[in-house]
N, C-alpha and C positions, 0 to 999 in steps of 0.2 A: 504494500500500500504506500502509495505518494505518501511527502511529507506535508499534504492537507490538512492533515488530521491536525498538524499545530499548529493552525489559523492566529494567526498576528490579530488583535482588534480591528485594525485598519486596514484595507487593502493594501497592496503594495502600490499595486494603479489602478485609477479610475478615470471612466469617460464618461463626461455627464451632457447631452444634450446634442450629440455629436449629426452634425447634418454635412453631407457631401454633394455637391451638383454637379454635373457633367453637361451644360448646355440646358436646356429644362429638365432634364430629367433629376429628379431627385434620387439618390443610390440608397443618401441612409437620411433616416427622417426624423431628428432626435433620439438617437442613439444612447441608453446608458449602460455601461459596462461596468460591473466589478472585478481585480483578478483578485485572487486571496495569493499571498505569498506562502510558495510551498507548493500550490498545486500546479497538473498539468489541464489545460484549456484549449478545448478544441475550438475550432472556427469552420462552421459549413455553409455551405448554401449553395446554389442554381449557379448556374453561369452568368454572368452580370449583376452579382447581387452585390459586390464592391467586397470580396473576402479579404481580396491584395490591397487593397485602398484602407479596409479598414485596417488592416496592421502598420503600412506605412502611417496610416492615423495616426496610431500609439503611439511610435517610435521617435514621432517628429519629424518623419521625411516628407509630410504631406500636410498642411495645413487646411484644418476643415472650413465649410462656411461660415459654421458659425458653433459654438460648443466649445468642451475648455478637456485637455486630458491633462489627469496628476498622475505622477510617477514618486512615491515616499512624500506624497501632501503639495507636491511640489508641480508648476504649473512647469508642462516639457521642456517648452521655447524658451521658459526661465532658466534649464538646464545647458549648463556650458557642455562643449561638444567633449574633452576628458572626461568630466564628470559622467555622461552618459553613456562614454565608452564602456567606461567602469561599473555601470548597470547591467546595463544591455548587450549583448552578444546576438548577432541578427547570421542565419541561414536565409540566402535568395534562394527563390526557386531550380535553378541552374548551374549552383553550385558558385557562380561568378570569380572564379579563379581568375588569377592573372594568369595568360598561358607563357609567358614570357621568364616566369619564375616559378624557382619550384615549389614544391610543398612546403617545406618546411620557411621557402622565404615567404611565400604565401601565409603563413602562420604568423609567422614576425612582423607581420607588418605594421599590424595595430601596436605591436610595443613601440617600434620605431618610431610610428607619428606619436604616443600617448605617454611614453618612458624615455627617463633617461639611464636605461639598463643597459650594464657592456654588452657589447655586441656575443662576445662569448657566452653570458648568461640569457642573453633573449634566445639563443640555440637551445639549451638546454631546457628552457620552460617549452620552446617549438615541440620538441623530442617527448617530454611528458603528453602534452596536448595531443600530438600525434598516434600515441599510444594508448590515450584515454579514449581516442575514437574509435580505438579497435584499428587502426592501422601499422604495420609491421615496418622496424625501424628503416627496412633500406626506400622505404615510401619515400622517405623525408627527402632524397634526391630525385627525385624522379617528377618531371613536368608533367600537368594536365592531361595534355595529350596521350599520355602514357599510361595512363587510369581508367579503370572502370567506370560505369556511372552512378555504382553505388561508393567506389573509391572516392568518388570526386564529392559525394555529399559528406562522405566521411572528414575530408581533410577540408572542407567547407566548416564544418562543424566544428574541429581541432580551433579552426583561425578564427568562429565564433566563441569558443573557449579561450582564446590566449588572454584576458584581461581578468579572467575570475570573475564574469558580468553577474549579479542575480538573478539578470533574466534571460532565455531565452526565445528569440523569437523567428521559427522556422516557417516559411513558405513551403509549402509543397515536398518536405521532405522524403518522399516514397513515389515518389511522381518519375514515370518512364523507366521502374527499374520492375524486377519481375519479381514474381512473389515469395521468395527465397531471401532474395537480399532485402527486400522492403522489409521482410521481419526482423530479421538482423539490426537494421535501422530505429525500429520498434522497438526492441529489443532494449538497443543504446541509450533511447531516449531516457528509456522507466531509469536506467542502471545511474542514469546522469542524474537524473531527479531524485532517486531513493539516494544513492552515494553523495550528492553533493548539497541537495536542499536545493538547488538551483528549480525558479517559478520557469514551467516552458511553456508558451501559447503556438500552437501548431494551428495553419491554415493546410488545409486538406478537403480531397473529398475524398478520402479512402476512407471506407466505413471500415474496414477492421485496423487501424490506427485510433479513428474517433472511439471504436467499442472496447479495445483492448488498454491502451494509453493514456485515457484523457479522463481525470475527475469528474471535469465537468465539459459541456458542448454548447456553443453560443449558436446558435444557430440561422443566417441570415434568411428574409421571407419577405419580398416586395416592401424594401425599406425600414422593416422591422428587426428585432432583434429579440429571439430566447434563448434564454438560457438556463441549463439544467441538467441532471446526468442522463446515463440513456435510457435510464429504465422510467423518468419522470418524464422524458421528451417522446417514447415510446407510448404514451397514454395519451400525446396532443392530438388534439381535433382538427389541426391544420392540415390542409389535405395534402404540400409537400413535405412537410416535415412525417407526416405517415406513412404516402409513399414509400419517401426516403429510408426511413427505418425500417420496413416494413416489406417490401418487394423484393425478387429473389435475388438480388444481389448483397440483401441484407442478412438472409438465411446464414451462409456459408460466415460471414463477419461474426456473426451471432456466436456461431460454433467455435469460431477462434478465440473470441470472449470466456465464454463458457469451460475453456481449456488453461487460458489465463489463470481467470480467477481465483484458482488456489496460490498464486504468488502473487495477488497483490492485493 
């Protein structure tokens, strides 16, 4: 079991009122979120429901229309970019490597811009992180290119690690890899959240990541927002979120759950 269970009084971050426009169309329509520090938070919805938008939300790489998000009580944009480094550790969808450099410089890089650690010692914390992701030490040289696509979310994730953030926050983490290594990935997340206490919010629409993984599931619906775990969002009356739960691609998710659950 996630470390939810030691729910801080306060969230760690909050979004209260949060609205996004794209041209008229409204994506999110006062939006409020809570994450609890400690738990894992899924993020789902339809295609166009603003999943990516709304994490960029959080993080501060997107500024909404109109709404305010806290990160420790604190207003984002009020947040210095070190300071946030120091939070937040972000997974893109894509992995977003530089293909130019390798892993393990890939790794380093946030020390580089956010420390002033010898270059010898930002190797060394590179090489933990690397290993923490479940990647094998001769990775640490080896370019992008030269990766798997579950390698490449792995050392994605290493370089979302190298600052010790609180949080993190992964795009599409299981996305175009095959159902083998997606679990693996699954796998990581729980081991990083139970072993470190580190809060992870996961956008996805892989139901056995949201059924196996995630405390809780915010769930996007024509501008709205629920949130709840699965077994509480499994009882909504909304007809995608039923659907979704609910249809045969959710059977098979269900049973990986169900197999879960003795370990968490």
């Amino acid at each position: 079991m996630s470390a939810a269970r030691h729910k801080q009084a306060e969230p760690i971050l909050s979004a209260r009122g949060i609205v996004n426009r794209f041209g008229k169309q409204r994506v999110h329509d006062k939006l409020d979120l809570d994450i609890e520090a400690g738990e894992v938070l899924g993020i789902a919805g339809g295609s166009g429901s603003g999943k990516t938008v709304l994490l960029k939300t959080l993080i501060g790489l997107h500024q909404p229309d109109s709404g305010k998000v806290l990160i420790e009580g604190k207003p984002i944009d009020a947040v210095g970019a070190e300071e946030k480094a120091a939070l937040i550790g972000v997974l893109f969808q894509q992995g977003a490597l530089f293909s130019s450099l390798s892993v393990s410089q890939n790794v380093m890089l946030p020390m580089r811009e956010y420390t002033d650690l010898p270059a010898a010692e930002q190797e060394q914390i590179a090489a933990v992180k690397i290993e923490l992701a479940g990647l094998s030490a001769d990775s640490a040289v080896k370019f992008p290119a030269q990766l798997s696509g579950g390698m490449v979310k792995r050392a994605a994730l290493a370089r979302a690690l190298a600052l010790d953030p609180r949080m993190l926050f992964l795009d599409e983490p299981t996305s175009d890899l095959d159902p083998l290594t997606a679990s693996g990935i699954d796998e990581l997340i729980m081991q990083l959240n139970r072993g470190l206490g580190v809060t992870v919010v996961i956008v996805t629409h892989d139901l056995t990541t949201l059924m196996t993984v995630c405390d809780r599931v915010a769930v996007l619906v024509d501008g709205k927002i629920t949130v709840g775990t699965i077994d509480k969002l499994a009882q909504s009356h909304d007809p995608w979120i039923h659907d979704f739960l609910h249809g045969p691609r959710a059977q098979g998710a269900m049973n990986a759950r169900k197999t879960h659950h003795g370990i968490r």
